[in-house]
N, CA, C and O of each residue as an XYZ file, in Angstrom:
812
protein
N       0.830     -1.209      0.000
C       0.000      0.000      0.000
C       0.866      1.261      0.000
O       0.610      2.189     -0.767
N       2.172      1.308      1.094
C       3.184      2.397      1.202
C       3.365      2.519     -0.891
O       3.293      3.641     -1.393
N       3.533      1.548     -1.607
C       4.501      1.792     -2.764
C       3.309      2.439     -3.792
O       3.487      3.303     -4.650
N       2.107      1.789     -3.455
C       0.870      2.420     -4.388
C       0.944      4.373     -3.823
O       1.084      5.304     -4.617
N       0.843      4.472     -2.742
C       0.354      5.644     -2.392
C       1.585      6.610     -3.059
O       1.308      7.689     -3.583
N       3.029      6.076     -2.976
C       4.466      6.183     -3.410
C       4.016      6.444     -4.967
O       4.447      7.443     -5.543
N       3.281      5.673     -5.528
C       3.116      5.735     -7.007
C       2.586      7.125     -7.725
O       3.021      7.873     -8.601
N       1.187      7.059     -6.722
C       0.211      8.035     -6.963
C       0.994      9.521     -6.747
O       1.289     10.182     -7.742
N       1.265      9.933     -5.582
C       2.334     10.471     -5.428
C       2.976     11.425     -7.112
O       2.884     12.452     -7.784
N       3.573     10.171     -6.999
C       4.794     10.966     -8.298
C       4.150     11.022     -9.180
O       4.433     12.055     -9.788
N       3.266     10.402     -9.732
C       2.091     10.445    -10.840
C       1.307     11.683    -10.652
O       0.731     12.239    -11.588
N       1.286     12.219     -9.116
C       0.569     14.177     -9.454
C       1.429     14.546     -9.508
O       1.395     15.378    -10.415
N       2.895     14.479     -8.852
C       3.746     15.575     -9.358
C       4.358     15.828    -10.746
O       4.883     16.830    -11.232
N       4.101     14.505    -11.261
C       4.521     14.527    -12.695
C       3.083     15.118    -13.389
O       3.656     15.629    -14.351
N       2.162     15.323    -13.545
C       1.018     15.995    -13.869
C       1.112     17.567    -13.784
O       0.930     18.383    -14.687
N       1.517     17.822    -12.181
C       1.662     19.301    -12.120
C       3.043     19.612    -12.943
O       3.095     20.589    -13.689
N       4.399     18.543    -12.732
C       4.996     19.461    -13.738
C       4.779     19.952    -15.245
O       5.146     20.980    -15.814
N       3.981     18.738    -15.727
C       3.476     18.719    -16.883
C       2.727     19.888    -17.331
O       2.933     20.480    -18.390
N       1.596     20.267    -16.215
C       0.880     21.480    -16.232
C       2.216     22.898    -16.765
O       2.349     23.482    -17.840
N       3.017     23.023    -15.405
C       3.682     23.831    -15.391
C       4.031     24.341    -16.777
O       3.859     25.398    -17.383
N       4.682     22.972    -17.080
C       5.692     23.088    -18.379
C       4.752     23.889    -19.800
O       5.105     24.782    -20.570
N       3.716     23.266    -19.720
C       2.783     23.515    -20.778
C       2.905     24.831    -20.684
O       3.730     25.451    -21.354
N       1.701     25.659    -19.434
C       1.732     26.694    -19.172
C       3.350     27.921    -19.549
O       3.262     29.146    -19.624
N       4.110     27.449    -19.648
C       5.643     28.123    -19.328
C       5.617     28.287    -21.134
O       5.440     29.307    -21.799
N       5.815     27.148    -21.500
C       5.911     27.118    -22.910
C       4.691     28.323    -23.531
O       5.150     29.326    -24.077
N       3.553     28.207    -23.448
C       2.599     28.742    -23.652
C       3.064     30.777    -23.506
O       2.882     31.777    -24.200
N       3.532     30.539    -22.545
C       3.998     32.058    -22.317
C       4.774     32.474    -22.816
O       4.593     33.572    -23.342
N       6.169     31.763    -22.928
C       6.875     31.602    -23.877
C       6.719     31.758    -25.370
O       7.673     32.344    -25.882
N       5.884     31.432    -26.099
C       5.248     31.554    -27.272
C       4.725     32.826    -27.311
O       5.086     33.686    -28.114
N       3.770     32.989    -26.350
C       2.789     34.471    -26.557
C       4.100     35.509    -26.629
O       4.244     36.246    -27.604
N       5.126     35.503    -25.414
C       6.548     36.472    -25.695
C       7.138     37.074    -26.784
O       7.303     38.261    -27.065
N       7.481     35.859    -27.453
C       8.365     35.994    -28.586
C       7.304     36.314    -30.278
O       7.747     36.705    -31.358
N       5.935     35.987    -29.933
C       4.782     36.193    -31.220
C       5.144     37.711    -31.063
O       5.840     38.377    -31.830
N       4.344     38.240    -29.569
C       4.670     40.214    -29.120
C       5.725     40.188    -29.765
O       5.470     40.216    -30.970
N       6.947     40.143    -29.522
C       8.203     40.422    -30.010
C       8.210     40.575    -31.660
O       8.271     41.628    -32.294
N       8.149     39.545    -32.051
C       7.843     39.646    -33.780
C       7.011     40.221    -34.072
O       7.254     40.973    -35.016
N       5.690     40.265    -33.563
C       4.886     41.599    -33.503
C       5.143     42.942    -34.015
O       4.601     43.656    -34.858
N       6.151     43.054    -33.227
C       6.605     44.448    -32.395
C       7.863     45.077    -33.303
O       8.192     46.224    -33.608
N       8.397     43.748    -33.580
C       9.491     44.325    -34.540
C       9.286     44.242    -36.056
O      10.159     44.767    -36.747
N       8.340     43.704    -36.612
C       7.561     43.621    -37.937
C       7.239     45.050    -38.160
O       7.575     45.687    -39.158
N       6.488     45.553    -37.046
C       5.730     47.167    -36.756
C       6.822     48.368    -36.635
O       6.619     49.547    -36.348
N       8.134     47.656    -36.965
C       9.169     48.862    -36.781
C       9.290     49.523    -35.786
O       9.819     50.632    -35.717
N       8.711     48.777    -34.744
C       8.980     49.270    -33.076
C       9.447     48.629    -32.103
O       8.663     48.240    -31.236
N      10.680     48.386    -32.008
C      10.935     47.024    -31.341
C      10.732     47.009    -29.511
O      10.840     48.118    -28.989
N      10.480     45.945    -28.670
C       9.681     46.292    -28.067
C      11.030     45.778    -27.025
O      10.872     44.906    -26.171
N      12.361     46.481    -27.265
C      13.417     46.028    -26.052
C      14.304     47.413    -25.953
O      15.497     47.383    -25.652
N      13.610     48.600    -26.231
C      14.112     49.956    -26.268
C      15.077     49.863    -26.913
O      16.058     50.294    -26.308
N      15.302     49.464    -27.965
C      16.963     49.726    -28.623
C      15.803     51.127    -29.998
O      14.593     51.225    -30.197
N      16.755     51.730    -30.457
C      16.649     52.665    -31.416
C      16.101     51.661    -32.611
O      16.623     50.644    -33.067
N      14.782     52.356    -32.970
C      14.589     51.702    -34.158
C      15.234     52.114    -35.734
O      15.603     53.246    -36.045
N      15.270     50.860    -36.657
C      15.699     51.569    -37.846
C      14.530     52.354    -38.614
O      13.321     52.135    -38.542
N      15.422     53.641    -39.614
C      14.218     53.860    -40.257
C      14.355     55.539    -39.395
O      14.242     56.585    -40.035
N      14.566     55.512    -38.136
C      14.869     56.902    -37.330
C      16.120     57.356    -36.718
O      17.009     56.586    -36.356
N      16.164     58.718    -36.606
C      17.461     58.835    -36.055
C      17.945     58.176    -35.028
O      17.337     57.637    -34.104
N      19.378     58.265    -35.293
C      20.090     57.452    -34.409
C      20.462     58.028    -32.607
O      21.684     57.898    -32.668
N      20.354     58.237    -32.016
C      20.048     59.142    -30.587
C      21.789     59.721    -30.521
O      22.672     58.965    -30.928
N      22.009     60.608    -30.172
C      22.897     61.514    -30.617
C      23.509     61.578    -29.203
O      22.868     61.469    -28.157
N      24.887     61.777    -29.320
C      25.811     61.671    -27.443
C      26.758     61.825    -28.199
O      26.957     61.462    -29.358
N      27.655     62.694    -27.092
C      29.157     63.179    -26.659
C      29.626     62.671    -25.424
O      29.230     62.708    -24.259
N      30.869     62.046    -26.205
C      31.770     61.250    -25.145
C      33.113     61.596    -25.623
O      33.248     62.216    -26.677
N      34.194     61.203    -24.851
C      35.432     61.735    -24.562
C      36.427     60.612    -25.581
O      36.123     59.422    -25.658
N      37.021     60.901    -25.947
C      38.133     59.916    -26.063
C      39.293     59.701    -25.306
O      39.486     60.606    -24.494
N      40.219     58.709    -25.297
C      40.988     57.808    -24.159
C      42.290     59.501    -23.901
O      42.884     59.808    -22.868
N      42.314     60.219    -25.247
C      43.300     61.286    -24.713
C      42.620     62.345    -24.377
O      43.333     63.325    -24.159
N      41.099     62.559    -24.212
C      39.965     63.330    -23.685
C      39.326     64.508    -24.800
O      38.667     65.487    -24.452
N      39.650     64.199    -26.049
C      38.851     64.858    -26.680
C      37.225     64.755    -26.845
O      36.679     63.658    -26.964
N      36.798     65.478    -26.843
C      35.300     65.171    -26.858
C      35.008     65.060    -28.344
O      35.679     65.728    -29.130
N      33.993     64.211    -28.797
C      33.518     63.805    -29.774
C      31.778     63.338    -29.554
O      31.394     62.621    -28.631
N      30.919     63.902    -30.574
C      29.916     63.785    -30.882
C      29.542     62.910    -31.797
O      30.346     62.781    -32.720
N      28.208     62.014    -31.863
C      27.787     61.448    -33.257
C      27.429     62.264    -34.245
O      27.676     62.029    -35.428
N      26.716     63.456    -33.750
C      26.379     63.980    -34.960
C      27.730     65.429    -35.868
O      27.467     66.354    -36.637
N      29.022     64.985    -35.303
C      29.751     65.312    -35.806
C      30.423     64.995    -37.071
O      31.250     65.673    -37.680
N      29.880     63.743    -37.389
C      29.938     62.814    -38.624
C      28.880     62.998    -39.413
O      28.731     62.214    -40.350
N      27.849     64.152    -39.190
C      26.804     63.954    -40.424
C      27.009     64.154    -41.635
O      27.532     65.222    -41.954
N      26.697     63.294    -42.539
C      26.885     63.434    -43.978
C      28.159     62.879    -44.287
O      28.996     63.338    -45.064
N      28.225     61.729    -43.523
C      28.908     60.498    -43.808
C      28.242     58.724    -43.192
O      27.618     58.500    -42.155
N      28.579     57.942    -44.040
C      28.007     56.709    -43.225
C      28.714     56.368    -42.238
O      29.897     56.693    -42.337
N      28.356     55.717    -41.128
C      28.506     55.856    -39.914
C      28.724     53.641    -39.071
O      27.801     52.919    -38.695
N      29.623     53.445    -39.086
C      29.903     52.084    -38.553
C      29.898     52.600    -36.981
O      30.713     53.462    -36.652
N      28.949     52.051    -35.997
C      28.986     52.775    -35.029
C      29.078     51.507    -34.123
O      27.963     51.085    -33.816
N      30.032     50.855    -33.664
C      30.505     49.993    -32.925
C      30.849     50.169    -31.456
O      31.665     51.057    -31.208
N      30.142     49.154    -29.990
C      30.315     48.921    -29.211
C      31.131     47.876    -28.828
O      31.167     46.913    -29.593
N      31.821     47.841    -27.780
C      33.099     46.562    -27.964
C      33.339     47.435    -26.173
O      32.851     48.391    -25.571
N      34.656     46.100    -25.869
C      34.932     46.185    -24.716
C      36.276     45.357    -25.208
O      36.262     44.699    -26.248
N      37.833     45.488    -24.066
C      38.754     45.044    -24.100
C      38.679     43.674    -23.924
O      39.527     42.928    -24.414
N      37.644     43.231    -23.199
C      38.072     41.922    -22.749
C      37.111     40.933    -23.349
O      37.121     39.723    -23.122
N      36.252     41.596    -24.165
C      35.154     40.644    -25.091
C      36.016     39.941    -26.449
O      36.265     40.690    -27.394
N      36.372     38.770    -26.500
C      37.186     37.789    -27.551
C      36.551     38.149    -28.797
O      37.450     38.302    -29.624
N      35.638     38.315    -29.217
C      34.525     38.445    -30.256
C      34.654     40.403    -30.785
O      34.443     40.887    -31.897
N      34.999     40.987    -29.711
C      34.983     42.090    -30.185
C      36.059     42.395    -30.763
O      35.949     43.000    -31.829
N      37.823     41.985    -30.103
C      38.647     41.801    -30.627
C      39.570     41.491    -31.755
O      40.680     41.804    -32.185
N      37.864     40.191    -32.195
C      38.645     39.501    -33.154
C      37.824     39.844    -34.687
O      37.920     39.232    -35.750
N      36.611     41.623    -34.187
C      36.314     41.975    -35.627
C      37.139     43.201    -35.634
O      36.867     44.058    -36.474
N      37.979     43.370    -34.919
C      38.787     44.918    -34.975
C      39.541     44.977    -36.486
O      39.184     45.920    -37.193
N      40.566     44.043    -37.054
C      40.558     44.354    -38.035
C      40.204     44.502    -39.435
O      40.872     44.952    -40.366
N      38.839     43.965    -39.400
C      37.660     44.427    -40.494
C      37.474     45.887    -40.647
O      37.343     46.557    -41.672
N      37.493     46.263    -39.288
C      36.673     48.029    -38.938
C      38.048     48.547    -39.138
O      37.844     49.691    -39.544
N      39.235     48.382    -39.092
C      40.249     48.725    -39.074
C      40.376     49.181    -40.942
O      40.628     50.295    -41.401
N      40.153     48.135    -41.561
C      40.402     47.778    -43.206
C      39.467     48.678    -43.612
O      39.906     49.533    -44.380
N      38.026     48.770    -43.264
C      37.133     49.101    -44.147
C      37.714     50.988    -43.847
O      37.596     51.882    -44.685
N      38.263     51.131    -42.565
C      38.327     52.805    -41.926
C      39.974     53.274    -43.143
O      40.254     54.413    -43.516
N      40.577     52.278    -43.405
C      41.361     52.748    -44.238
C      41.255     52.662    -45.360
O      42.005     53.315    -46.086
N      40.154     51.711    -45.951
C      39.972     51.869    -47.075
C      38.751     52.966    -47.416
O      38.649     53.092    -48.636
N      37.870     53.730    -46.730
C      36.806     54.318    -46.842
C      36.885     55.617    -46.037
O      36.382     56.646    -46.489
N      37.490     55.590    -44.884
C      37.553     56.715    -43.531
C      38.826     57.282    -43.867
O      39.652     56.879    -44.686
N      38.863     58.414    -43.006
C      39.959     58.878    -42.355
C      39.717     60.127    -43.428
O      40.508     60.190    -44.368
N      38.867     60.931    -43.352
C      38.788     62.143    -44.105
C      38.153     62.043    -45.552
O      38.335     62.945    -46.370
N      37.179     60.583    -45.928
C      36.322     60.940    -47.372
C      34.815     60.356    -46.698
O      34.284     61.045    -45.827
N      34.378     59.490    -46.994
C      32.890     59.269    -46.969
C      32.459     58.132    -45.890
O      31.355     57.617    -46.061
N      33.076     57.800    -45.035
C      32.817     56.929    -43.886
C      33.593     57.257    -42.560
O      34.661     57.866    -42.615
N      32.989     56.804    -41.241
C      33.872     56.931    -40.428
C      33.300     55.364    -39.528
O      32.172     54.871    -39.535
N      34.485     54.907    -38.850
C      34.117     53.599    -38.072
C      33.964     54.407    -36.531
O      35.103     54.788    -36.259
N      33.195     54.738    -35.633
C      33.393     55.643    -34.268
C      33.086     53.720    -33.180
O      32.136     52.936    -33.193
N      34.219     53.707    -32.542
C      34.158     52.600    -31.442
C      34.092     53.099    -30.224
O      34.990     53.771    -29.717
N      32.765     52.730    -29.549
C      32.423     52.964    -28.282
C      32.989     52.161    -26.930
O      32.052     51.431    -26.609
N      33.626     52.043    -26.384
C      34.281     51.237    -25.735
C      33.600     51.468    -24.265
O      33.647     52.567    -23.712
N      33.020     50.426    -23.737
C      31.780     49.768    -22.914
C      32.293     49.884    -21.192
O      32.505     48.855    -20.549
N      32.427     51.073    -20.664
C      32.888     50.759    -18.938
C      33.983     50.763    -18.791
O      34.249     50.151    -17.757
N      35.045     51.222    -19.391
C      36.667     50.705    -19.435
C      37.339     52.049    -19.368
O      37.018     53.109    -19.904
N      38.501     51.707    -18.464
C      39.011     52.939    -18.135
C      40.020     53.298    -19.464
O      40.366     52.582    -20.404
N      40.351     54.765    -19.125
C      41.054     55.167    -20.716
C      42.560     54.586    -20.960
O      43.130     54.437    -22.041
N      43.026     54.309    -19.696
C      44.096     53.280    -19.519
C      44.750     52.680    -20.963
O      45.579     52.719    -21.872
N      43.093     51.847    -20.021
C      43.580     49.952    -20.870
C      42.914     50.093    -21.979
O      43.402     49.329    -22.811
N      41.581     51.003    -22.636
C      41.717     51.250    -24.103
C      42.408     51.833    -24.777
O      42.238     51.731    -25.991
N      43.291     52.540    -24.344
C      44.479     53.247    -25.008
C      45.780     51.877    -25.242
O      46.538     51.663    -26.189
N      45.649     51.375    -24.328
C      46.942     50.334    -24.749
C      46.329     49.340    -25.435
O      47.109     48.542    -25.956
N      45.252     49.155    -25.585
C      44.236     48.340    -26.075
C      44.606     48.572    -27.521
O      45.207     47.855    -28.321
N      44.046     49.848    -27.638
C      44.182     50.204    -29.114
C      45.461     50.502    -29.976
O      45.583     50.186    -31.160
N      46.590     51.289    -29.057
C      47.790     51.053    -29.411
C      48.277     49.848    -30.026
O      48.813     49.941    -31.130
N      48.108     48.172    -29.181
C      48.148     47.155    -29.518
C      47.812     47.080    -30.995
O      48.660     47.217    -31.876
N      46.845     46.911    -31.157
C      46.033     46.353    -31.932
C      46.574     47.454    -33.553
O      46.464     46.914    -34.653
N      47.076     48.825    -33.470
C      47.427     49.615    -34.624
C      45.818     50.315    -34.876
O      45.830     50.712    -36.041
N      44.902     50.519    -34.455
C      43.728     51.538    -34.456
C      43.932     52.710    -34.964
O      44.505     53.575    -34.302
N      43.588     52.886    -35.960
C      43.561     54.234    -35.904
C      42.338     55.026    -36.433
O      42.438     55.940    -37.252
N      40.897     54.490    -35.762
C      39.882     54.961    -36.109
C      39.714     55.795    -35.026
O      40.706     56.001    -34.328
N      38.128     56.591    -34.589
C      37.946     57.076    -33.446
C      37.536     56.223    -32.725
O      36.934     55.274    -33.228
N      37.750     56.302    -31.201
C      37.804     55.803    -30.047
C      37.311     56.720    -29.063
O      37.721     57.830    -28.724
N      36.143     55.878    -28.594
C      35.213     57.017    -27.240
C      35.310     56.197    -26.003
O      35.697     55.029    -26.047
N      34.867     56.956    -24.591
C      34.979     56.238    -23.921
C      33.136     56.568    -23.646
O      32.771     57.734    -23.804
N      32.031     55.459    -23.228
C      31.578     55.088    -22.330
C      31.270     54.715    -21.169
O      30.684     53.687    -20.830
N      31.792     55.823    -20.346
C      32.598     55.408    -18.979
C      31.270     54.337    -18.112
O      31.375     53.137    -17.857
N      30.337     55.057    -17.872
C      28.853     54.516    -16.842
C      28.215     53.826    -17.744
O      27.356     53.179    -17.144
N      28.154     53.526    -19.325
C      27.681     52.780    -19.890
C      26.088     53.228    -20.267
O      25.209     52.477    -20.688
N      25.984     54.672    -19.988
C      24.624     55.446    -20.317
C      24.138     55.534    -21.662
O      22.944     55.498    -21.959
N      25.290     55.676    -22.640
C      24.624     55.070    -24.295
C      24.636     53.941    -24.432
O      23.499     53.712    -24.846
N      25.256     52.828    -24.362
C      25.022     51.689    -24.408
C      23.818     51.162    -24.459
O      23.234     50.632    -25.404
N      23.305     51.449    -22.761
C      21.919     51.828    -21.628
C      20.933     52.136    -23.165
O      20.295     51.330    -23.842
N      21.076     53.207    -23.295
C      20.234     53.725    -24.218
C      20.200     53.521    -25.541
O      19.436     54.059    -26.341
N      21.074     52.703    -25.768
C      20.600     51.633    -27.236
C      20.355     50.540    -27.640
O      20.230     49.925    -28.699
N      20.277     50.318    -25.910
C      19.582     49.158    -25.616
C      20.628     48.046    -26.036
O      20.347     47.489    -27.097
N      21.691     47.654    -25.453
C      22.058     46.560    -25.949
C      22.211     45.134    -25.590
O      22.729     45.061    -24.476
N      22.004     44.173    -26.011
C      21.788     42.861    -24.904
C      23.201     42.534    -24.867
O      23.317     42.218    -23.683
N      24.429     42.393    -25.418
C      25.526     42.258    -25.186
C      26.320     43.133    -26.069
O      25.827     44.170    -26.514
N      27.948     42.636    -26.440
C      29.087     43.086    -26.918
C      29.318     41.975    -27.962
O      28.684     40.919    -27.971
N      30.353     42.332    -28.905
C      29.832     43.643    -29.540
C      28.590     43.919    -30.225
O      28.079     42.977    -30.830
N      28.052     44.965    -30.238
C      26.919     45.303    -31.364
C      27.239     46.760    -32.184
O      27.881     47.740    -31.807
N      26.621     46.530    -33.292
C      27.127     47.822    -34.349
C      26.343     48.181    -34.677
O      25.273     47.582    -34.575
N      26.474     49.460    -35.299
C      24.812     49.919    -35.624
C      25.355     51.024    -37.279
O      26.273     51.839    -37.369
N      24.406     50.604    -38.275
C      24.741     51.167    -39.448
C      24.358     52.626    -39.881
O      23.758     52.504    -40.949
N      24.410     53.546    -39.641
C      24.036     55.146    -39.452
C      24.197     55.680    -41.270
O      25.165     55.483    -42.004
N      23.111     56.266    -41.548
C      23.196     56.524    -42.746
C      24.096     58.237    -42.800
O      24.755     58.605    -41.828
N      23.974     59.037    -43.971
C      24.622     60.383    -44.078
C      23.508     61.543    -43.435
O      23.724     62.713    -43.116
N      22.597     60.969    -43.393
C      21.208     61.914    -42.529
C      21.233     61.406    -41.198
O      20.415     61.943    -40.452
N      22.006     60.444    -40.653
C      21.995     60.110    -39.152
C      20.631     59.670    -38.794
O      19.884     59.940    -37.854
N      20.521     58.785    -40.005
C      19.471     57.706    -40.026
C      19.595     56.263    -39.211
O      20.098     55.475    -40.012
N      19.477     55.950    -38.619
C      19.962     53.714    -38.002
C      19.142     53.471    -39.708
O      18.082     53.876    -40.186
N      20.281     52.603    -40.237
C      19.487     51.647    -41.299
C      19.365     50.159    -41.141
O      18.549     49.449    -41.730
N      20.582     49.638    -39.984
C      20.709     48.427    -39.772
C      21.181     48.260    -38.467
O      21.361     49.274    -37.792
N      21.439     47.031    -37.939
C      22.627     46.608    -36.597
C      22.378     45.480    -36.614
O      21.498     44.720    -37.017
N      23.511     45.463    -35.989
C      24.226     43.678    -35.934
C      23.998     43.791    -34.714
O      23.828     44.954    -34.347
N      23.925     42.944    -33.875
C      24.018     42.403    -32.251
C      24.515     41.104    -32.127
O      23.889     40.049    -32.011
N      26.203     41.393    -32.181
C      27.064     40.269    -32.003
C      28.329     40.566    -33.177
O      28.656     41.451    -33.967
N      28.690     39.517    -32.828
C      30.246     39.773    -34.084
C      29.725     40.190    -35.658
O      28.853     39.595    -36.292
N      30.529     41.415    -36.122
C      30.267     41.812    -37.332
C      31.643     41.731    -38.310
O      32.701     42.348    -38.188
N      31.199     40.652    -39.414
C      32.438     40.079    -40.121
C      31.823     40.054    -41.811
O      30.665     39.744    -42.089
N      32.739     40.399    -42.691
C      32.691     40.361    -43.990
C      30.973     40.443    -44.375
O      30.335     41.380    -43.897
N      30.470     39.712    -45.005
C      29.386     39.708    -45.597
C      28.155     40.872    -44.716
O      27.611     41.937    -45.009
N      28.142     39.947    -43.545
C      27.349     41.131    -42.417
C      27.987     42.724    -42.469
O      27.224     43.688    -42.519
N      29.335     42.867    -42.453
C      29.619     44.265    -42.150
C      30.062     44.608    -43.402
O      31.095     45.278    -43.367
N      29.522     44.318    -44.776
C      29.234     44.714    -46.166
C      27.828     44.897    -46.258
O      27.580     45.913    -46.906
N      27.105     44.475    -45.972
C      25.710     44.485    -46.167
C      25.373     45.891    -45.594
O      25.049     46.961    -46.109
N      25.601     45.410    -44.177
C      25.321     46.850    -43.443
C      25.970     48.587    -43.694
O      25.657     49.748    -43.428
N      26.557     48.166    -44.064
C      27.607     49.456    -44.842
C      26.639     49.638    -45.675
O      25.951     50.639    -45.477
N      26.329     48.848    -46.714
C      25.811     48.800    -48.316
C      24.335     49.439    -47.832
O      23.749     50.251    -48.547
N      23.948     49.115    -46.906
C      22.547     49.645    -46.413
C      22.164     51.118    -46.307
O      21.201     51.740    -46.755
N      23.559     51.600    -45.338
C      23.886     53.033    -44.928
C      24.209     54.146    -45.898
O      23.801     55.306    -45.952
N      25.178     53.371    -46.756
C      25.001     53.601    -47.914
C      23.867     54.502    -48.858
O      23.733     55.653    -49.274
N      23.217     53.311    -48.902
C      21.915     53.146    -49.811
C      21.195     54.632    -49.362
O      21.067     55.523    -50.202
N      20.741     54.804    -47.952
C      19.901     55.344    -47.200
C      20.106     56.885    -46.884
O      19.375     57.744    -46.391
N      21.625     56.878    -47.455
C      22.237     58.327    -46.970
C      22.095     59.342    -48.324
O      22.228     59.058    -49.514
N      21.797     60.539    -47.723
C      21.369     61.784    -49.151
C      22.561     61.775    -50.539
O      22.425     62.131    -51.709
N      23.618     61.257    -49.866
C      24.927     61.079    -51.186
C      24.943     59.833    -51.675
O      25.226     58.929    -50.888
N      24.642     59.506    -53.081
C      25.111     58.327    -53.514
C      26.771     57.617    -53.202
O      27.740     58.361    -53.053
N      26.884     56.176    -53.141
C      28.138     56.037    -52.422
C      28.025     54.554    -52.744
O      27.014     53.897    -52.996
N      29.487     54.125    -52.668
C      30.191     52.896    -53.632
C      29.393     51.817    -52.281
O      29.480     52.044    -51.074
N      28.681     50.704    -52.899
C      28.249     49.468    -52.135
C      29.019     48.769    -51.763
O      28.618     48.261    -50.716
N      30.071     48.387    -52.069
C      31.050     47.318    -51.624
C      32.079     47.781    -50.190
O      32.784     48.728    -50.539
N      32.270     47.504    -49.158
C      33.132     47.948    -48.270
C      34.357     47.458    -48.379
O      35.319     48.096    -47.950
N      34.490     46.270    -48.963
C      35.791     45.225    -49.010
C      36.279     45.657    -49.434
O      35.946     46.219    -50.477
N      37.652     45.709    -48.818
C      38.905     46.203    -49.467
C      39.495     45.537    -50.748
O      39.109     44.393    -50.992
N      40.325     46.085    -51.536
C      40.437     45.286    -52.951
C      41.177     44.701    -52.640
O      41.951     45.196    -51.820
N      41.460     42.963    -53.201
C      42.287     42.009    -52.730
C      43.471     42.370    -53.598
O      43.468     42.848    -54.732
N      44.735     41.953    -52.624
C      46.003     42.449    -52.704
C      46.577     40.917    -53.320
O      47.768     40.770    -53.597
C-alpha cells in the first residue's frame, strides 16, 4: 500500500509538472509572437533605437579626452561599434573596422566611431595602441549610451546613414558579408550616392 500511495504520489507531481511546463511554454510563445509583432511594426519592443529613425545623438570623450559627438559625422556613413577590451569576439572583428576605416575613412565618406563599454582610458588606449587603431575611439565610462541603445551584449554595431538615419545593426560579431551588407545599407539610405562594396580590394 506504502509503494501504491508512493506511485500516486509521483504520478501528481509529474502531472503538475506537466501542467507547469505547458503553461511556461505557452507564455513563452505568446513572448516571442509580441516580439515579432513588435518588430515587424518597426517598433521594437526592447528599447533599442529603431531603424528607419534617427540614431540618438551623445558626446563622449576619447581615451586622450577629446570630446567627440555622433552627430559630428553627419553626412557620412557611420559604422557605429560597441566593444569592450576583454570581449574575444569584439577583438577579433577589430581588423575588419580597421580595413574598411582605411579603405573608406579617415577624411572621405565613412567613419568607423568605437564605443568602448565601462573601461578605463588606460587599458583602451593600450588596447588600441596594440592592436594599430587608428579609427575614433570614445569612452563610455557609466555605460549610459550603451543603456540607451539598448544593448543585450558586446559587440553590437549599428549602421548610421549620411542623414543620421539607423538603417541596420548587428548584435554580435560583425564580419565580412554582415559588415558589407550593413555598410551597403547606410550607404543606400544616406542623401549622397556612395560605392556598395566595403571590401577592401584584394592584394
Amino acid at each position: 500500500m506504502a509503494r501504491l500511495g508512493d506511485t500516486r504520489m509521483l504520478l501528481r507531481a509529474a502531472a503538475v509538472a506537466a501542467v507547469v511546463l505547458v503553461l511556461g511554454g505557452l507564455v513563452l510563445q505568446r513572448e516571442l509572437a509580441d516580439r515579432s509583432d513588435g518588430d515587424a511594426a518597426g517598433a521594437p519592443s526592447d528599447g533599442r533605437p529603431a531603424e528607419g529613425e534617427l540614431a540618438p545623438d551623445f558626446t563622449l570623450t576619447s581615451p586622450e579626452g577629446a570630446r567627440v559627438a555622433l552627430s559630428d559625422f553627419r553626412g557620412k556613413t557611420v559604422v557605429l561599434n560597441f566593444w569592450a577590451t576583454w570581449c574575444p569576439p569584439c577583438r577579433a572583428e577589430m581588423p575588419e573596422l580597421q580595413a574598411v576605416w582605411e579603405e573608406r575613412g579617415e577624411g572621405r565618406d565613412l567613419v568607423v566611431l568605437a564605443v568602448d563599454v565601462e573601461e578605463s582610458a588606460d587599458a583602451v588606449a593600450r588596447f588600441v595602441e596594440s592592436l594599430g587603431l587608428t579609427f575614433p575611439v570614445v569612452l563610455d565610462v557609466d555605460g549610459a549610451v550603451a543603456d540607451h541603445y539598448g544593448l543585450p551584449g558586446l559587440p553590437s554595431t549599428f549602421f548610421i546613414d549620411a542623414d543620421g538615419v539607423l538603417r541596420s545593426r548587428v548584435l554580435g560579431p560583425v564580419f565580412g558579408e554582415l559588415l558589407e551588407a550593413g555598410i551597403a545599407a547606410a550607404d543606400a539610405g544616406g542623401a549622397v550616392p556612395r560605392p556598395t562594396s566595403a571590401r577592401p580590394p584584394a592584394r
